[in-house]
Residue, then its C-alpha position, 0 to 999 in steps of 0.5 A: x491547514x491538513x483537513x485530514x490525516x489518514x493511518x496506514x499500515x504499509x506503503x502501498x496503501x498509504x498511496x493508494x488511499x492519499x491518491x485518491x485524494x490527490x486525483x481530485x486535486x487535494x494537495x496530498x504528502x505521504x510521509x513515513x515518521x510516526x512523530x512527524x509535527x502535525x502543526x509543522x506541515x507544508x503550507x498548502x498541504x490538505x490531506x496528510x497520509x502517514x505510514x505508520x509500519x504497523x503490520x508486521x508489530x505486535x498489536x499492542x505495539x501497533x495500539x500505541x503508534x495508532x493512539x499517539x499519531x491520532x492524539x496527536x493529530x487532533x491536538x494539531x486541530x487535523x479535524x477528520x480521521x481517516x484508518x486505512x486498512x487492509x483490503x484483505x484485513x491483514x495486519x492489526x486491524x482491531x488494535x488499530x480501530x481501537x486506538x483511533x477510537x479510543x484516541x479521540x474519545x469516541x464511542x462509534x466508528x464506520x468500517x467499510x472494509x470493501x473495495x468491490x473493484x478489486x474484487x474485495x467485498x463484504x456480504x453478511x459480515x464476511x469478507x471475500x476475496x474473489x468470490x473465496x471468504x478471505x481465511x481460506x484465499x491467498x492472504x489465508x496462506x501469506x507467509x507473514x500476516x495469514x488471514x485466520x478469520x473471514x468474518x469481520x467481528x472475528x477479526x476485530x475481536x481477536x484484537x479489541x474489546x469494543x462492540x462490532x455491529x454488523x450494519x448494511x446501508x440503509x438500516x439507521x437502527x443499527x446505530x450503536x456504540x461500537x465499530x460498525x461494520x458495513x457489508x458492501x459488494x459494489x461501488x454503488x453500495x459504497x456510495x449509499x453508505x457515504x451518503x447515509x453517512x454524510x460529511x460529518x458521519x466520517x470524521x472517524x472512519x475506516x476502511x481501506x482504499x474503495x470508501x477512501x474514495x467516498x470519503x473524499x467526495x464527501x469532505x469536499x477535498x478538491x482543486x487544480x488536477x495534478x501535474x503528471x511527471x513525464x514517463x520513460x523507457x526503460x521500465x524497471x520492475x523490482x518485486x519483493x511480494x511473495x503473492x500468487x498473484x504478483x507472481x503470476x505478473x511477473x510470470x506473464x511479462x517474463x513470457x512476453x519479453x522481460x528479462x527476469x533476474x532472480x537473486x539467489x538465497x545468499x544475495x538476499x539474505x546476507x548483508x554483506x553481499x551488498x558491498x562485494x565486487x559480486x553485487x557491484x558486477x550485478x548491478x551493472x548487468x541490471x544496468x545493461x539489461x535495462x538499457x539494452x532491452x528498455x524493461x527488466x525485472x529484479x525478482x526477490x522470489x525463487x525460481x519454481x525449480x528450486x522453490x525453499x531455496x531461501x526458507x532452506x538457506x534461512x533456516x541453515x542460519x537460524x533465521x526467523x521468517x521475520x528476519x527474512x522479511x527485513x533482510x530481502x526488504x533491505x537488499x532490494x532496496x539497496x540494490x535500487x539505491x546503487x542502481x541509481x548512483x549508478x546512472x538508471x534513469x527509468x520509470x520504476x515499479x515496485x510491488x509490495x510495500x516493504x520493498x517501496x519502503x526499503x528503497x524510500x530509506x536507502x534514498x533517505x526520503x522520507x516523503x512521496x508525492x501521490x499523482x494519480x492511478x495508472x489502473x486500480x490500486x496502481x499509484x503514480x508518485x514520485x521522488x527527488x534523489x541527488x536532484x533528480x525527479x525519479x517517477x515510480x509506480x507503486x503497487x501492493x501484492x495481491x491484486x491486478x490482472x496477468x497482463x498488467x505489467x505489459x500494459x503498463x509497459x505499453x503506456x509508458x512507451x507511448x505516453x498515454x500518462x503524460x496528461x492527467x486522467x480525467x477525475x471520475x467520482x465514486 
């Protein structure tokens, strides 16, 4: 019996909030059909985690497939709700809020937007990212979703007309109808708010992958450790973020050793491109890279020379940047799928969630299994395509240190993953 469904926006996110879950032993799926059959769920199967792709709609589209995924869920008897948003508060936020709400015929929900371990807290009802109110961080200048707002409210109510009360833990008076909003700037102030909160404070709750955590201390959800799939060389990174900070990742891993290939604007803008003897001849240079150096990198991002190179091309096309969007996702994915018909046995990596996704229906698979985390916000997971088990490392754009890639690299040569981490409480 699923004792809980959680929403999310992307990919990304909905790993890294199922995972932290299943590090705790919940058996966990991650899914990506908006009209699954919550009451035809595998046996076994306590935490359900669905990928609803509703950043990039319009907030009433996105209202809609909140509101019917959480109505429906409920009428399966799934008794706990869990809305994962963003940590930068990026997509529908408010819309969605609402629809669970409103989904579940309720007047109140917590909203715990922090997650101080990346750097991601809340002070005053504004919401900081490193230290910078969000509006004016990176995620204020992201190409598809910028972050107009720093203060919460603000956001929210540019979307939903329900009440938003600012809250801190510990002042119960401020219990009001509405989305309660918690500032939150460490762990410890996580945890006193699940405390206050206490199991039955969230059945209808929000936030992103820090109170997640919380969360799933609270509802009790634990069993056996996950099994850790074996871990491989060669270690295969394809980006599709345009984030700084993913940026600067790839950057220091380049420095340190790993080819970088980089497709040109007409490569990933144009679908064609994917059935040529071009494309074909790419692949198996990717394949060559990989195997000869045991690391390589496929880069949808422009080279700094020659930065509006696909903005440039796009444009001459009259494309629209949520075309673009859909048309880079795609190639990515495409060129993944034929790098595994073609033989690549290798722990893949993939930043950014449009990309995971992409790749996810190239293979027409339609579920991921969430293991554990390799560093925070960095999810272990797995699939089967042609009946082999393919691990890959799943990560979201915006955060991580430089080095991450060459860490990652070095515990996957020497197999530091191949035992399951011991599960710390948050």
């Amino acid at each position: 019996m699923v004792d809980l469904l959680i929403i999310a926006d992307d990919f990304t996110g909905a790993l890294d909030t199922g995972v932290q879950f299943a590090a705790r032993g919940a058996a966990t799926s991650v899914i990506t059909d908006p009209a699954f059959d919550f009451a035809g769920v595998n046996a076994g199967v306590r935490v359900l985690v669905l990928d609803a792709e509703t950043r990039h709609l319009a907030p009433e589209r996105a209202y809609a497939l909140v509101r019917q995924a959480a109505a429906r869920a409920l009428d399966a008897g799934i008794r706990c709700i869990y809305k994962k948003t963003d940590s930068a508060l990026r997509g529908n936020v408010g819309a969605e809020l609402a629809a669970v709400l409103d989904a579940a015929g309720a007047d109140r929900m917590p909203f715990v937007p922090a997650f101080p371990k990346i750097r991601r807290i809340t002070r005053d009802g504004i919401h900081f990212i490193d230290g910078v109110p969000v509006a004016q961080s990176v995620f204020g200048q992201d190409p598809f979703d910028p972050v107009r707002h720093s203060r919460v409210s603000e956001i929210l109510g540019e979307q939903t007309a329900a009440p938003v009360i600012r809250r801190k833990a510990g002042d119960p008076g401020n219990d009001l109808p509405g989305i309660q909003v918690f500032d939150a700037a460490s762990d410890e102030d996580l945890a006193a708010i699940g405390r206050q909160l206490g199991a039955a404070g969230v059945r209808l709750s929000a936030g992103c992958a820090g109170f997640a955590a919380v969360v799933a201390d609270l509802l009790a959800l634990e069993g056996a450790p996950p099994q850790i799939p074996e871990l491989h060389a060669p270690f295969f990174v394809v980006c599709g973020s345009v984030n700084p900070v993913t940026i600067r990742q790839l950057d220091a891993a380049e420095q340190a050793g790993f080819p970088r290939h980089r497709l040109l604007p007409e490569e990933k803008l144009l679908p064609e491109w994917l059935d040529s003897a071009a494309c074909a001849a790419a692949v198996q240079d990717l394949l060559a890279s990989a195997k000869q150096e045991g690391r390589c990198i496929l880069d949808s991002n422009d080279p700094p020379e020659n930065s509006a190179a696909a903005r440039d091309f796009a444009a001459g096309r009259g494309m629209d940047i949520e075309e673009v969007r859909i048309r880079i996702s795609g190639t990515m994915g495409g060129v993944m799928k034929r790098l595994l018909d073609s033989g690549l046995e290798a722990t893949l990596m993939c930043s950014g969630g449009d990309t995971l996704l992409a790749l996810m229906r190239a293979v027409d698979v339609a579920e991921l299994i969430p293991v554990c985390e390799l560093a925070t916000g960095v999810v272990l997971t797995y699939f089967v395509y042609r009946g082999k088990t393919h691990p890959i490392i799943a990560k979201s754009g915006g955060f991580g240190e430089p080095d991450l890639l060459c860490r990652l690299e070095e515990r996957i040569c020497t197999g530091a993953d191949r035992k399951a981490p011991p599960h710390q409480s948050h």
